[in-house]
Structure formats: C-alpha cells, structure tokens
C-alpha positions as CSV (number, residue, x, y, z in Angstrom):
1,X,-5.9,95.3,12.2
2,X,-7.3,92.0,13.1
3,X,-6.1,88.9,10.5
4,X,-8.9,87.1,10.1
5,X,-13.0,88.0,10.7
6,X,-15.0,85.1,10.9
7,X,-18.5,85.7,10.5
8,X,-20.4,82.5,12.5
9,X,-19.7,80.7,15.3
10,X,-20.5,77.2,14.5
11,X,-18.0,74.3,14.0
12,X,-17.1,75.8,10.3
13,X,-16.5,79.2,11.9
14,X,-15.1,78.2,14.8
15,X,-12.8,75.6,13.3
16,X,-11.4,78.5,10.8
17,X,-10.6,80.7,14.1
18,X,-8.7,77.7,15.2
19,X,-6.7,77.5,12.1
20,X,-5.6,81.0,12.2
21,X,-4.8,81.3,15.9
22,X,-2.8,77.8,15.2
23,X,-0.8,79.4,12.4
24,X,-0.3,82.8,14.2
25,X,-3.1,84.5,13.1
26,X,-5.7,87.0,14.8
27,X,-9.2,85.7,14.9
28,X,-12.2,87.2,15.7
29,X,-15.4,85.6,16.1
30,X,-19.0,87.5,15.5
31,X,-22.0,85.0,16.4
32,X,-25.2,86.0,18.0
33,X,-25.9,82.9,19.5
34,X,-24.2,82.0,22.7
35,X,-22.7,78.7,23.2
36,X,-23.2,75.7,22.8
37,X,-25.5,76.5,19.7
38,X,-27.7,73.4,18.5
39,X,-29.4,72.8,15.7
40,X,-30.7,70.4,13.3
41,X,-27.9,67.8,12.2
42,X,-27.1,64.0,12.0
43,X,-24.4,64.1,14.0
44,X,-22.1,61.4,12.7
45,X,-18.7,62.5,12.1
46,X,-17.1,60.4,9.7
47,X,-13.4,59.5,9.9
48,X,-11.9,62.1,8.4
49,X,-13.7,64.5,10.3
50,X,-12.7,62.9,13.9
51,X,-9.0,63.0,12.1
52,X,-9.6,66.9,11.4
53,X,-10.2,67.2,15.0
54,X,-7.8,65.8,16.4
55,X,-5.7,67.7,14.7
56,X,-7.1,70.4,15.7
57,X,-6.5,69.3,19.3
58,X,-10.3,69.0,20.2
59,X,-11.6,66.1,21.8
60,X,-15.5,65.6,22.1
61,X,-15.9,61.8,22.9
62,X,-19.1,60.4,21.9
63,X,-19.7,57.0,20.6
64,X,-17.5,54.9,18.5
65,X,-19.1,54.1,15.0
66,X,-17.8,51.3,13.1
67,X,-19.0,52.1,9.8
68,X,-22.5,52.5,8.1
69,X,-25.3,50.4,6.9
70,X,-28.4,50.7,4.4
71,X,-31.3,49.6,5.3
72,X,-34.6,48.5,3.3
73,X,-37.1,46.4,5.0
74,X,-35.5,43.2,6.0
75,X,-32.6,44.1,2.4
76,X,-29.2,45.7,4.2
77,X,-25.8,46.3,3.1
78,X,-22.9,47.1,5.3
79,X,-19.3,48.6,5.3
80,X,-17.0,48.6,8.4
81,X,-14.8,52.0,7.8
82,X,-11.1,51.0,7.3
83,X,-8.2,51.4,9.6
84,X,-10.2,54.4,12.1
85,X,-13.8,54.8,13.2
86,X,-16.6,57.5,13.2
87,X,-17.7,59.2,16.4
88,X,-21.8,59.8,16.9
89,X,-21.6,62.7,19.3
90,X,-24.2,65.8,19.9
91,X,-24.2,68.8,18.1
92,X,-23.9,71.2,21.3
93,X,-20.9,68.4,22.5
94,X,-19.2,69.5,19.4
95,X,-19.9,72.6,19.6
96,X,-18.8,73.6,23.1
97,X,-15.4,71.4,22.5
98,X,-14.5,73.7,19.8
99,X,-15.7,76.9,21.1
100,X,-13.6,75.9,24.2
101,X,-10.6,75.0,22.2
102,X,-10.8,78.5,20.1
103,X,-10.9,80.3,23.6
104,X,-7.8,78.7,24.8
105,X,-6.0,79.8,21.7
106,X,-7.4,83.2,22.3
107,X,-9.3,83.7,19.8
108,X,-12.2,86.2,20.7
109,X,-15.7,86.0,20.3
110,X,-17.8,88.9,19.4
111,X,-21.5,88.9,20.6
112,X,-24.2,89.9,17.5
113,X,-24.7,89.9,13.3
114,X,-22.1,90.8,11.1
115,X,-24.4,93.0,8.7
116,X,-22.8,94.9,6.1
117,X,-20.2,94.6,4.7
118,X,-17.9,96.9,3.0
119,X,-14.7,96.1,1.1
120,X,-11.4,98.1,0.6
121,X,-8.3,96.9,-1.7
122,X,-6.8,95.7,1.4
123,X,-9.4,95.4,4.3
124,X,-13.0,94.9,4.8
125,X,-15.1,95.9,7.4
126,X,-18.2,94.8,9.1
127,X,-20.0,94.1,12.8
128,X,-17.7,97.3,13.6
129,X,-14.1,95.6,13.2
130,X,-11.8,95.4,10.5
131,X,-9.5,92.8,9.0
132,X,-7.4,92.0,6.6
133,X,-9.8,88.7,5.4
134,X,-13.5,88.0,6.3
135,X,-14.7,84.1,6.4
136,X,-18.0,83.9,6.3
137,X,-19.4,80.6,7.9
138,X,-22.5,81.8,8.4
139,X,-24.5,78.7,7.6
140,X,-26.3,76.8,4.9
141,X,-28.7,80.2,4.2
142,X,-26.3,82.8,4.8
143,X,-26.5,86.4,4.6
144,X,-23.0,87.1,3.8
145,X,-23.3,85.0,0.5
146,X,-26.6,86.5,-0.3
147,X,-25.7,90.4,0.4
148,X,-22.6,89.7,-2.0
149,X,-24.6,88.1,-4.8
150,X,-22.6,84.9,-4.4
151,X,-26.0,82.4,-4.0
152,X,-27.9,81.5,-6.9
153,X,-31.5,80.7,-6.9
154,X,-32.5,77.2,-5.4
155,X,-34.0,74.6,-7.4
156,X,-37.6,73.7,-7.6
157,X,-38.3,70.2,-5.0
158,X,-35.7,70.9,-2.5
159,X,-35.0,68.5,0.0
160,X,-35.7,69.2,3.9
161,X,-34.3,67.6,7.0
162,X,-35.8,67.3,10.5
163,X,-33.9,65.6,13.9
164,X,-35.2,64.2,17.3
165,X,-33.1,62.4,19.8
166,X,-35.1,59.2,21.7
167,X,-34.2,58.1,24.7
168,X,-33.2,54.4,23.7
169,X,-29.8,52.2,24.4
170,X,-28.2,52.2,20.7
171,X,-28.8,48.9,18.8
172,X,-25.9,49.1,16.9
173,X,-22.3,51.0,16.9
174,X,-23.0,51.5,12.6
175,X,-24.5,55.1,11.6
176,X,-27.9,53.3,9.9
177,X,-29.6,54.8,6.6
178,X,-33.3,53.8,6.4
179,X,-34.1,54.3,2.8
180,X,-38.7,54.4,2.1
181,X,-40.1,55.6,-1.2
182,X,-40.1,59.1,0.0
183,X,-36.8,59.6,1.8
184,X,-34.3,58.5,4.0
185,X,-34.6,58.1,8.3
186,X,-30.6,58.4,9.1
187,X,-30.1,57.3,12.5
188,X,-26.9,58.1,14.6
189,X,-26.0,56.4,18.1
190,X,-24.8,59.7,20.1
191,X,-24.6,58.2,24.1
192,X,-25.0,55.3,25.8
193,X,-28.7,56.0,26.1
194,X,-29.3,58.5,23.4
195,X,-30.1,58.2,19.1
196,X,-30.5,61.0,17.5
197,X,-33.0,60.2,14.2
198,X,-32.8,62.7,11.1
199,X,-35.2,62.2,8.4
200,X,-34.6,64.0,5.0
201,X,-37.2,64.6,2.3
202,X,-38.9,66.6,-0.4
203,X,-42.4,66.2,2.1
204,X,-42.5,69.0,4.2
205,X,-44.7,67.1,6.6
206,X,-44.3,66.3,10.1
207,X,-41.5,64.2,12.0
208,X,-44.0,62.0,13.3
209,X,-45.5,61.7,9.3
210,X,-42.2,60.6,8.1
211,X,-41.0,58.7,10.5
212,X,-43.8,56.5,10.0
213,X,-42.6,54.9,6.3
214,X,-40.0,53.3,8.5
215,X,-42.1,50.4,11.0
216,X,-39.3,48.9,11.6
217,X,-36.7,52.1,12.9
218,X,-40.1,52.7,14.5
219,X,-40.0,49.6,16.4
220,X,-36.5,50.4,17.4
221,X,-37.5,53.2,18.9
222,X,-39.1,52.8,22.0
223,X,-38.0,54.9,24.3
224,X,-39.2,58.6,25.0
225,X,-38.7,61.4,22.7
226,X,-35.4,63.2,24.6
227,X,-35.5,66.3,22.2
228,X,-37.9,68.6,20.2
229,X,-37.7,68.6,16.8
230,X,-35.7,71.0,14.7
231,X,-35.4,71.3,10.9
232,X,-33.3,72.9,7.7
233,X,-34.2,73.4,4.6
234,X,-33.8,73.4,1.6
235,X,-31.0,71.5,1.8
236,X,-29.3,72.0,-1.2
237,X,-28.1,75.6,-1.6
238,X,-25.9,76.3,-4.9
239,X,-23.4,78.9,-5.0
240,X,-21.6,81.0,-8.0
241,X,-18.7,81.0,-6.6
242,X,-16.7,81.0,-2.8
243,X,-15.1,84.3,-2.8
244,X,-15.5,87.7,-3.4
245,X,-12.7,90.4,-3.0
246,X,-11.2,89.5,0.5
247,X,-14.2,87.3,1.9
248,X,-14.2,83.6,1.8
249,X,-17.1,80.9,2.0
250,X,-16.9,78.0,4.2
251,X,-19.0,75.4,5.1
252,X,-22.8,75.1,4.9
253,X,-22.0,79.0,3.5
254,X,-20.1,77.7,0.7
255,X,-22.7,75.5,-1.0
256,X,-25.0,72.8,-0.1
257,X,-26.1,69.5,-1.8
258,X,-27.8,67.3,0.8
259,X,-26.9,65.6,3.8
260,X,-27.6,62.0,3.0
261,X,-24.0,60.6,3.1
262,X,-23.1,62.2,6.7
263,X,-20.2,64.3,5.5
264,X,-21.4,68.0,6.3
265,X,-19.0,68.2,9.5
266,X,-16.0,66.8,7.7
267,X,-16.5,69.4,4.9
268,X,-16.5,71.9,7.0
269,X,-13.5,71.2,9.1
270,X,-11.8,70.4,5.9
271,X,-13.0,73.6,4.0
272,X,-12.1,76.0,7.0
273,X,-8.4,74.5,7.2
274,X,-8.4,75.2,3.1
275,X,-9.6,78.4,3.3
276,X,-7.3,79.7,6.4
277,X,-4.0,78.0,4.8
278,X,-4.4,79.7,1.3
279,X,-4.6,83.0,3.3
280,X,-1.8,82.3,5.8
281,X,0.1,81.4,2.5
282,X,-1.0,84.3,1.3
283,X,-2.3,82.9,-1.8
284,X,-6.3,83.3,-1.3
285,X,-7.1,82.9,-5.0
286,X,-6.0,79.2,-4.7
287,X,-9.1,78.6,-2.6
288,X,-11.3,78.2,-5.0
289,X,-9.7,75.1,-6.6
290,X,-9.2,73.7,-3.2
291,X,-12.8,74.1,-2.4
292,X,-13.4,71.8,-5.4
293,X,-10.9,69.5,-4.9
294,X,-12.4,68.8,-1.5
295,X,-15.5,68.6,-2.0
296,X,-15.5,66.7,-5.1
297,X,-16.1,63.0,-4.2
298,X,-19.1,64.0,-1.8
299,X,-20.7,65.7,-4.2
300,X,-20.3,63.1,-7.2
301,X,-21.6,60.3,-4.7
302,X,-23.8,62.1,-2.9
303,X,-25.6,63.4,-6.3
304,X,-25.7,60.0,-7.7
305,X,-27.5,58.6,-4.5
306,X,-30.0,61.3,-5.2
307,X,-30.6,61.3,-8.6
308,X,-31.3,57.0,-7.9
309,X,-33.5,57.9,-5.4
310,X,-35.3,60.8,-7.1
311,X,-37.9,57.7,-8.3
312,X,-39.7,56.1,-6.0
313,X,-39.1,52.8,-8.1
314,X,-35.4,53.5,-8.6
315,X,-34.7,54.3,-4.9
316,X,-36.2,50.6,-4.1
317,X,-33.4,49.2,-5.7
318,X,-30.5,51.1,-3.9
319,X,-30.4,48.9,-0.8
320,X,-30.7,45.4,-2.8
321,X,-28.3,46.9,-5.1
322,X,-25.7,47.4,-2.4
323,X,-26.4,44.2,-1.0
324,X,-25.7,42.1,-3.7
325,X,-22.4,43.5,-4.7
326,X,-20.8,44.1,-1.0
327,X,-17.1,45.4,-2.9
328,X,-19.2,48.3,-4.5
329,X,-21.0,49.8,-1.5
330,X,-17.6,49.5,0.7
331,X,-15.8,51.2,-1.9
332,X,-18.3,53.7,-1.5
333,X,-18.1,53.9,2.0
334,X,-14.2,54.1,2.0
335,X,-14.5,57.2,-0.1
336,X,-16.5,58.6,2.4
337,X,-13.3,58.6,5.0
C-alpha cells in the first residue's frame, strides 16, 4: 500500500512528496497537468520560503531580493530583510526544480484527477491507488475540500488577482507594493530582464484597467508585455477545518486569505513539511494545531492590511503610515521571514 497520496502537483503537492520520500515514505503524485505548470502568482519567495528549500535540497536561482517596499505616489517605506534574502523567480522555474527534485527521490507521478474519494478506517482510496494518507494540495478551489464538505461558503466582495511579466531590466532588487484606492500592483524582479506585475482587487476589470491607477509603475514599465495574463480568484477561500478521516489539506487547499504580503509559497512549503511530519510521527491529529500555529502571523498581518485598506480613505494612509515610523513597518517585515 502506498504511504502517502498526494493529490496536486504543484509546489505544495510536490513539496509534501518530497517530505515523505525524505523521511522514507512512499509518495505518489496525481496531477493532470504536465510539467512545469504555471499559473497566476507573485512570485516572490520570502526568506523562509528560500530556507524551506534549501532544505529541501532544491535550488531554483532567480533573483536576489533584498527586502520589500510600499509604495504611494512619491510616499514609500522600506525594510531590508534581516540576516538572508528573498528570491524573485518564475513560477514554472519553481515548479520544474521541485518536480525534478521529487523525481530524483523517486517519487512517482501519476497522470489525471484524483475524483472520488472513498475512506476506510485505515486507507483511503482514489484516482485508482490506495494509501494509507491522502494530502490533498489541490489548490486554492479544490475539489478534494469541497467533495468532503471541508470549504465554507466565500464571502461577499472577494478579492481577485491577475499577473503579466514585461520585458524590462528590474529597477530595484526590493519586491515593490504599489498601494491606489482600489488595490495593490505588487511587482516582483524574476530575471535579469524580466518583472512579473500582479495586481490584486475586488474590480474584476481588466489588467490593462488596473494597472492604470498606478502612472508611475506604469512608467516603469516600458518594455513589452513578455506574458499573457492569467488570474485567481476569489482569493480568500475559508475552510472548516484541514482534515477529514485520513486526508489532510495543504496549501492554497487548506485556506486562503489574500496574497498581499507574498507569503503563499512559504505557507505552503511550511504547511506540506507540517502535515507529512505529524504523519511520519504518526500523530496526524496534531496537524491541525500546527496548521494554526504556522499560519498564524500571516493571517493576523495580512488581515489587518486588508481591513485598513478596505476604505479607500483608510488605505491612503498605509504608505505614509509606514513611512513615518520606519521601526514599525520593519518589524512587520521581519515577521514576514
């Protein structure tokens, strides 16, 4: 019987294959996509994420990023992380090092949807195998969570995010956060010629439409459009709980509030390690716990960011805010590694 099932191939899934194949686990794999599988992200890792891995023993390169910066109009605020840096680096990059690193541990992938699922007092079953533990990292709207009654019903106003890379040298080696009235333009250095722009709002208009409450990001930008768009939403995604019987969430899966602070790879890296170490240890009902002692600083910080920029008059006052008391907003940004 296999050890572990993990439903979803991307850097949740596949980082939660590499767990279990590193502590002597079997792990399978079912993804439909085939690799490397891109999609809409900021694609800044912060420093605990490029820590996760390198433990892991996957190396992606990318760009160095010193720390991040708000941005207003001509207001800014600025944090240099402390003691290790960031890396800006593409999502199908990432993705490729970590499928390749799961590969070389032998971990096999299994082409197609995992479906149904059916549980037993010591197994579950579904995409035709059976294991003794199912991790579903199926993404931010996954079926796994949904067919188990896991999810519960989004809010009203949800928050959308769209990405385009421009050909352009990078500016600066910070991750930037344009903040407007409407929403935020988070820009990510990812090559030596390459940004990658992710706007995130409650608008459901068009790149192009949002991109334009930021003149000067737009000014920045002028080289040519290297990508198409892609986009995810709603963002935030709330969940009852993260396990069910013998299947675990992980990642996007596991609940979603938004992506402003840049901390969606981290969690997931982190989350998969939790989840495949209470199972290895044989003590899955701890996960739960570990889940929220993880993920508790990004969502405290993250919310309050939100709820201040809920108001259009409110959110005008993040970036001078930060600006005028520098200890705060590095504090803030420390938490973040």
């Amino acid at each position: 019987m296999i050890d572990v099932l993990v439903a979803g191939g991307g850097p949740a899934g596949l980082a939660a294959a590499i767990h279990a194949a590193l502590a002597g686990l079997e792990a399978v794999v079912v993804e439909p996509r085939t690799s490397p599988v891109d999609k809409a992200c900021g694609e800044g890792v912060m420093p605990g994420g490029v820590a996760a891995l390198r433990a892991l023993g996957v190396d992606v390169g990318g760009r160095e990023l010193r720390g991040i910066r708000y941005v207003d109009g001509t207001a800014f605020a600025e944090a240099s992380f402390r003691g290790r840096s960031g890396l800006g680096v593409r999502r199908t990059r990432l993705h490729s090092a970590l499928h390749q690193r799961a590969l070389d541990l032998g971990v096999r992938m299994l082409p197609g949807k995992v479906g149904a699922v059916h549980q037993s007092a010591d197994a579950v079953t579904a995409a035709g195998a059976t294991a003794r533990w199912l991790i579903a990292a199926d993404g931010l709207h996954s079926p796994v969570r949904r067919a188990l009654g896991l999810e519960l019903p989004n809010l009203p106003h949800g928050r959308y995010g769209l990405r385009r890379h421009y050909r352009v040298e990078p500016w600066t080696d910070f991750v930037e956060v344009h903040w407007s009235r409407h929403g935020e333009a988070y820009v990510t250095p990812v090559g030596d010629d390459l940004v990658g722009v992710a706007v995130l709002s409650r608008s459901r208009r068009g790149f192009d439409e949002h991109l334009a409450a930021f003149p000067a990001l737009t000014a920045s930008l002028r080289g040519t459009a290297a990508t198409a768009v892609r986009g995810a939403g709603p963002l935030r995604q709330r969940v009852r709980r993260r396990t069910a019987g013998r299947v675990l969430l992980v990642g996007d899966a596991a609940g979603y509030l938004d992506a402003l602070t840049g901390e969606g790879i981290a969690l997931a890296l982190a989350t998969a390690g939790a989840a495949v170490r209470c199972l290895a240890a044989g003590r899955p009902d701890e996960y739960e716990r570990a889940w929220t002692r993880l993920t508790r600083r990004h969502r405290l910080l993250t919310g309050a960011l939100l709820a201040a920029g809920r108001r259009p008059g409110t959110a005008r006052l993040i970036v001078p805010a930060a600006s005028r008391m520098p200890p705060v907003f590095s504090a803030a940004v420390h938490a973040l590694q």
